[in-house]
N, CA, C and O atoms as a DFTB+ gen file, in Angstrom:
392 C
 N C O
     1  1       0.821      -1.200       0.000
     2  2       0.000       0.000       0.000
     3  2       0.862       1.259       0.000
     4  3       0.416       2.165      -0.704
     5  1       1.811       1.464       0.534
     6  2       2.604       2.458       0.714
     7  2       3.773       2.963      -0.764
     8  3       4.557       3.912      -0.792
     9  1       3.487       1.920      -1.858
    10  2       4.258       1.570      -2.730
    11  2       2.648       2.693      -3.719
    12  3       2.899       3.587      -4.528
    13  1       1.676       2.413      -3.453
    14  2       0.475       3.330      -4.593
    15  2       0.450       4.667      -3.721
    16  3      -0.349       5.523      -4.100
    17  1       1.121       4.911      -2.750
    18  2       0.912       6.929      -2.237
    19  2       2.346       7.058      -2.129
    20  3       2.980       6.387      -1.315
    21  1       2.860       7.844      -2.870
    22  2       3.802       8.432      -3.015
    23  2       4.113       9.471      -1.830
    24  3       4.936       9.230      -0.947
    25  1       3.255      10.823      -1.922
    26  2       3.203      11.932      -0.780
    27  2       2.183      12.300      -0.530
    28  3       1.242      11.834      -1.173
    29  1       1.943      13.256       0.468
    30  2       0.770      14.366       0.149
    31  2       1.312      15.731      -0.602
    32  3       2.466      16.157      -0.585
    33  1       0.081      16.342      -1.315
    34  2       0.677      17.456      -1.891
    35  2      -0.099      18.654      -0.856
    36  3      -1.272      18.730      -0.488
    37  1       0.999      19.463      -0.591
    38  2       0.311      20.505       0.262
    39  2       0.970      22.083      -0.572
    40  3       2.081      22.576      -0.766
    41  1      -0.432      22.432      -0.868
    42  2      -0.179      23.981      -1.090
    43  2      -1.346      24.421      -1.137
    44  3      -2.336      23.722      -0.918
    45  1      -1.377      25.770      -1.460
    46  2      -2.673      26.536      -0.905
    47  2      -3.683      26.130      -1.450
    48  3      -4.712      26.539      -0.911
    49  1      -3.866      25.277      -2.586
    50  2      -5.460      24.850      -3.281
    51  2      -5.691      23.978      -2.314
    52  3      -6.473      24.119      -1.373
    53  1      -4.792      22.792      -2.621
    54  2      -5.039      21.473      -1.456
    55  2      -5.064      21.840       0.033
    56  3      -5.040      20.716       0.534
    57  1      -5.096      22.664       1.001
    58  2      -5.222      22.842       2.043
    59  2      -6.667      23.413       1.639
    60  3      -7.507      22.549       1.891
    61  1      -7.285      24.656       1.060
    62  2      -8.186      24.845       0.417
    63  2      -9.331      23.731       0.863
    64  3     -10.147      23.817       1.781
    65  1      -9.117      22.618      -0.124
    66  2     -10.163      21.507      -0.847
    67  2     -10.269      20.604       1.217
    68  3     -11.205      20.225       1.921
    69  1      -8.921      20.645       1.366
    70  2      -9.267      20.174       2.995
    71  2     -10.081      20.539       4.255
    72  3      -9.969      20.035       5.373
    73  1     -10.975      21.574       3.829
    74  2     -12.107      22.121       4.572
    75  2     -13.503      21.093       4.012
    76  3     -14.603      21.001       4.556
    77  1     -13.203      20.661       3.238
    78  2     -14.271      20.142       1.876
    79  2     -14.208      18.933       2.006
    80  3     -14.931      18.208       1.323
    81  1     -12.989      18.230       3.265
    82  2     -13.083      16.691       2.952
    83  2     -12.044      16.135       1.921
    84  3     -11.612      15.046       1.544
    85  1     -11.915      17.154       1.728
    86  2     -10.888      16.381      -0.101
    87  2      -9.307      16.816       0.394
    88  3      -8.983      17.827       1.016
    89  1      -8.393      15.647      -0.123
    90  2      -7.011      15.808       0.220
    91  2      -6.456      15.061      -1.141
    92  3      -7.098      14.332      -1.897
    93  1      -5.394      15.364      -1.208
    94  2      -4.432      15.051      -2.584
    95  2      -3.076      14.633      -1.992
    96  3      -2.278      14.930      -1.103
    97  1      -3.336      13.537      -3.280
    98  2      -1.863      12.886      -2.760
    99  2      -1.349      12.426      -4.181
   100  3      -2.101      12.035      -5.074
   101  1       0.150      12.529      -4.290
   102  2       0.757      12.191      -5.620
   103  2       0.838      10.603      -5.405
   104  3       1.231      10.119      -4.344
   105  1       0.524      10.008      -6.257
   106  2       0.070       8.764      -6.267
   107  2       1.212       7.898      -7.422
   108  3       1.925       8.543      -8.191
   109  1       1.220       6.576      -7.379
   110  2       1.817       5.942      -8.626
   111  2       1.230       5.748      -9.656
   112  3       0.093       5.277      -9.629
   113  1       1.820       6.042     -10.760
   114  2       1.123       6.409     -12.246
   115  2       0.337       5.177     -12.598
   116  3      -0.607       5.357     -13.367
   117  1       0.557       3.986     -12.178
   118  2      -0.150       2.859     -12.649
   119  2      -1.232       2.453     -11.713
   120  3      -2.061       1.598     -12.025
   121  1      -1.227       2.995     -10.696
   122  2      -2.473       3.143     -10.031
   123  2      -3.866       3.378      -9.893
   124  3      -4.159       4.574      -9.888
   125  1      -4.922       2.483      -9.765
   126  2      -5.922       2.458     -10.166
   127  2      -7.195       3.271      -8.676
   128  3      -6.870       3.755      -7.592
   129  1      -8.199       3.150      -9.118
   130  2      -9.329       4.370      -8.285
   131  2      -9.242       3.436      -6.585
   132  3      -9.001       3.816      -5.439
   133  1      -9.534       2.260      -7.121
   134  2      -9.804       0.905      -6.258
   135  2      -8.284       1.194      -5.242
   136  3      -8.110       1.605      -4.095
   137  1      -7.577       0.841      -6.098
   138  2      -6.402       0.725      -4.978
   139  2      -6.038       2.105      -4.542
   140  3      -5.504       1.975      -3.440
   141  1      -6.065       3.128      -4.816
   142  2      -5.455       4.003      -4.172
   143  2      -6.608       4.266      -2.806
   144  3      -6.393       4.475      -1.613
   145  1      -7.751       4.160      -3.509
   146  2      -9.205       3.932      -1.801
   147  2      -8.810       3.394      -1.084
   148  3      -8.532       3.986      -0.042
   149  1      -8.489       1.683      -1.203
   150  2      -7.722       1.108      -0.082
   151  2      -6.651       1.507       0.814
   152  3      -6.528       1.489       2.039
   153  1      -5.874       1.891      -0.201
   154  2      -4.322       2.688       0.468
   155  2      -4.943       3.765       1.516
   156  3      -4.850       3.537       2.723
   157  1      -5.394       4.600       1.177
   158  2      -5.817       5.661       2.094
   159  2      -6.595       5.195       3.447
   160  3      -6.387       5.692       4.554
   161  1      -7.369       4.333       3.215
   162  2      -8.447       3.941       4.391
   163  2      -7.166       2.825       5.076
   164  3      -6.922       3.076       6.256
   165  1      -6.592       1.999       4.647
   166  2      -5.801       1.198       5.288
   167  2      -4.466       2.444       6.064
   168  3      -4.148       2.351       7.250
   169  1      -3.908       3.432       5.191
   170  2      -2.577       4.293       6.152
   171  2      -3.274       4.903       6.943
   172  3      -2.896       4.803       8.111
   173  1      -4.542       5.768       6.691
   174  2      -4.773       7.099       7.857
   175  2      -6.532       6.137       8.752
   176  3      -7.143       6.663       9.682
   177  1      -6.820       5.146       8.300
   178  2      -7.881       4.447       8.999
   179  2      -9.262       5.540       8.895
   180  3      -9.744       5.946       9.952
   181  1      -9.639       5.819       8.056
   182  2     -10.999       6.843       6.952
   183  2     -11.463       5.998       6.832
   184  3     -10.972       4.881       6.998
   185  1     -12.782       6.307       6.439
   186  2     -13.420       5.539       5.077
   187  2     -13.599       6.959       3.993
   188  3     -14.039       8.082       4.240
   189  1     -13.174       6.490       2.990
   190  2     -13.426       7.404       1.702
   191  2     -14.712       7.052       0.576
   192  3     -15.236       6.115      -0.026
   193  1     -14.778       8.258       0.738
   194  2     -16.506       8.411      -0.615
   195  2     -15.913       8.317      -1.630
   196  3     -16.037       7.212      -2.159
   197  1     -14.976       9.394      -2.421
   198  2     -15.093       9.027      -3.978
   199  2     -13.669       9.716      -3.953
   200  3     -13.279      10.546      -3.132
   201  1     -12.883       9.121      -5.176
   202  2     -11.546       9.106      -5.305
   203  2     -11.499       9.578      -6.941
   204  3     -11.675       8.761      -7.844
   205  1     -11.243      10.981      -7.175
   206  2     -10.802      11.257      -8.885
   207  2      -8.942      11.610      -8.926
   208  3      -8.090      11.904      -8.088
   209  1      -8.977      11.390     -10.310
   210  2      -7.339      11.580     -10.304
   211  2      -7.030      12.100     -11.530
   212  3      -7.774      12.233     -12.501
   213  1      -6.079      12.333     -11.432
   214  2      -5.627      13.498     -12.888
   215  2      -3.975      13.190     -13.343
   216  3      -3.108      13.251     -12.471
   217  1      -3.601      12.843     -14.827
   218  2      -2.549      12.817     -14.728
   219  2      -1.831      13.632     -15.514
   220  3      -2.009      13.773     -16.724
   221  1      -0.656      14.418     -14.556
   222  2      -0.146      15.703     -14.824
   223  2       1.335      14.970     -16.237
   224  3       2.216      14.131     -16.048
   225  1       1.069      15.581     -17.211
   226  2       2.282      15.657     -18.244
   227  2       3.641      16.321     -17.668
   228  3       3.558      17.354     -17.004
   229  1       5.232      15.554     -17.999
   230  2       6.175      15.979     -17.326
   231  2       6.267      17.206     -18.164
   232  3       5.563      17.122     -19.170
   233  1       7.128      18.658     -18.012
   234  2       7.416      19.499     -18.478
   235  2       8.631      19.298     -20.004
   236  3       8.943      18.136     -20.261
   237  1       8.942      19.880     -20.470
   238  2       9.792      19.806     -21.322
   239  2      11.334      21.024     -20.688
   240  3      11.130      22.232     -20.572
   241  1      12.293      20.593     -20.467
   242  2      13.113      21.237     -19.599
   243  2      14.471      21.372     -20.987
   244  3      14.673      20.406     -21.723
   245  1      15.328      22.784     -21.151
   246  2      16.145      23.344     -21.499
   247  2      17.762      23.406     -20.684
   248  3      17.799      23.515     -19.459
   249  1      18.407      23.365     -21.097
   250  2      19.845      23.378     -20.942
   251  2      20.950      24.338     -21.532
   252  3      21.097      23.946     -22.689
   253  1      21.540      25.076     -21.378
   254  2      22.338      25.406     -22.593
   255  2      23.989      25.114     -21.555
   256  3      24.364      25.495     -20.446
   257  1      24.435      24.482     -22.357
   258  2      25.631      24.066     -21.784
   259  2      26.543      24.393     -22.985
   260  3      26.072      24.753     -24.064
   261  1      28.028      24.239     -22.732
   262  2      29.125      24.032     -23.989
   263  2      28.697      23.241     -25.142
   264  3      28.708      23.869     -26.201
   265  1      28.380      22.211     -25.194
   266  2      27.502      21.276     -26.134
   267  2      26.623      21.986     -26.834
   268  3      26.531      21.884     -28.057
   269  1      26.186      22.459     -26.402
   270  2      24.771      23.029     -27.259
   271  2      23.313      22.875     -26.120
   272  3      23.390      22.654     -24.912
   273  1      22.388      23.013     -26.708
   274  2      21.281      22.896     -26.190
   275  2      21.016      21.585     -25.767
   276  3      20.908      20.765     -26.679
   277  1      20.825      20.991     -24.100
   278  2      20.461      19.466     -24.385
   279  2      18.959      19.451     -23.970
   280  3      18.826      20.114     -22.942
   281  1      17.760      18.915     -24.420
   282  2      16.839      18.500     -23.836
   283  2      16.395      17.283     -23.143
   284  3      16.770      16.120     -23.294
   285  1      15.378      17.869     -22.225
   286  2      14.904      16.697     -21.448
   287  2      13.826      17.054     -20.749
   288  3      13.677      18.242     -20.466
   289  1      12.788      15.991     -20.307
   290  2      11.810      16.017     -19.538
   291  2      11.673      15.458     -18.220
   292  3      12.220      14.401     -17.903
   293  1      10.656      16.428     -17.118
   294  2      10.740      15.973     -16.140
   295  2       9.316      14.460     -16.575
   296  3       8.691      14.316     -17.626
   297  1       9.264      13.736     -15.486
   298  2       8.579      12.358     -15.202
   299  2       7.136      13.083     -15.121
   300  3       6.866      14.241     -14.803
   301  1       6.299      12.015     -15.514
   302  2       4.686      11.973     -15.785
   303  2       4.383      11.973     -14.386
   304  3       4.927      11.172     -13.625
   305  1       3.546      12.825     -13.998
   306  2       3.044      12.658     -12.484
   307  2       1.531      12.218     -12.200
   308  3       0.739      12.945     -12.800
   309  1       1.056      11.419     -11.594
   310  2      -0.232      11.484     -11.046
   311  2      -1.191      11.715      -9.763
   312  3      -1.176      10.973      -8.782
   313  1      -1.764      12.490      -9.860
   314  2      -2.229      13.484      -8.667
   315  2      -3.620      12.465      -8.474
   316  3      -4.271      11.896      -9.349
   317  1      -3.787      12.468      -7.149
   318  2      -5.438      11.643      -6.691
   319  2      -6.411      12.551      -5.830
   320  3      -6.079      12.527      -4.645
   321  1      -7.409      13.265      -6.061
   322  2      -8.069      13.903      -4.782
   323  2      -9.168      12.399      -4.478
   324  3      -9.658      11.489      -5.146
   325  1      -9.144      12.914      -2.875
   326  2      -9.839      11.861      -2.098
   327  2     -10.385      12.621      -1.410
   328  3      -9.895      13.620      -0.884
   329  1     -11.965      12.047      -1.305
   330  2     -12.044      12.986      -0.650
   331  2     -13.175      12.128       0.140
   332  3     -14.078      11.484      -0.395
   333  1     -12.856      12.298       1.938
   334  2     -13.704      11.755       2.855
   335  2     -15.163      11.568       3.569
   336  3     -15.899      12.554       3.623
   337  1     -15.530      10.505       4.038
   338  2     -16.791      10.478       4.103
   339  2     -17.229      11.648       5.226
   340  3     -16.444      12.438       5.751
   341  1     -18.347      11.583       5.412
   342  2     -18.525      12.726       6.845
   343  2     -18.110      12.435       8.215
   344  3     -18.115      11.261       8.586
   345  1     -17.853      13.103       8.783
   346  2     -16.569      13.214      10.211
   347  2     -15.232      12.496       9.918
   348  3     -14.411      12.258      10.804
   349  1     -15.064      12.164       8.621
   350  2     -13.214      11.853       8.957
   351  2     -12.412      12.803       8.565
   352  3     -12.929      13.744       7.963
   353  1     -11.176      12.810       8.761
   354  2     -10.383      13.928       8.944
   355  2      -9.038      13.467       8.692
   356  3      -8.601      12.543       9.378
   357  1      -8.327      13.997       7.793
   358  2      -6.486      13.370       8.085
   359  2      -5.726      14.639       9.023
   360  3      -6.052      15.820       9.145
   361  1      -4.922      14.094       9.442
   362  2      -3.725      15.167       9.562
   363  2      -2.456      15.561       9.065
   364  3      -1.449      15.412       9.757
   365  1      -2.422      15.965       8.127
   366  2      -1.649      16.618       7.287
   367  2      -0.591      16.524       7.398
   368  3       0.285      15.684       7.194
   369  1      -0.763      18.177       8.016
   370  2       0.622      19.154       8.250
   371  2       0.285      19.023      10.369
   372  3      -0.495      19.484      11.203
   373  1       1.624      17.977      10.293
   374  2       2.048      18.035      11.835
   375  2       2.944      19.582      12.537
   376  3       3.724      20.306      11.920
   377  1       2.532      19.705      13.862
   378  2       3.257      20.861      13.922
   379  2       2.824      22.477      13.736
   380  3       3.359      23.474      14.220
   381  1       1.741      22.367      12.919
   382  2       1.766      23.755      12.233
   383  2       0.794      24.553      13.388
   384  3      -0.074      23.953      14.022
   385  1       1.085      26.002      13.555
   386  2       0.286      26.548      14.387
   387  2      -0.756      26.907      13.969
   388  3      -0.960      27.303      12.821
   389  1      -1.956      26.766      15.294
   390  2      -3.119      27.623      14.974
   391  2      -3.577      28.638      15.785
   392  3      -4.554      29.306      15.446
């Protein structure tokens, strides 16, 4: 299970969508709706309603070195929002003040 959640993604949308129940996590690209539900309810002990996912295209990245121009791309990413049934809750961001 720990092999289909990669991280959580935290920035201001996804903290956002976490008032809403919904949390995002970069997930493994071959990862399916089914298993990444499990993963979540089995690491943080939820039950989850409905799981969409999106998969982000790597960038196209520039160089200019002695050689010449080299190209390359960053890696295909896939993003999962999950988002929880009523009264569950993850905890995120450990630490942070309120």
């Amino acid at each position: 299970m720990i092999e289909v959640i990669r991280k959580p993604i935290i920035t201001e949308k996804a903290m956002k969508l976490g008032e809403q129940r919904q949390y995002v996590f970069e997930v493994d690209p071959k990862a399916n709706k089914i298993q990444i539900k499990q993963a979540v309810e089995k690491m943080f002990e939820v039950k989850v309603e409905s799981v969409r996912t999106v998969r982000v295209k790597g960038k196209v990245r520039r160089r200019f070195t002695r050689r010449g121009v080299m190209l390359g791309r960053t890696p295909l990413r896939k993003k999962a929002y999950v988002t929880l049934k009523e009264g569950y809750s993850i905890e995120l961001v450990s630490g942070a003040e309120t």
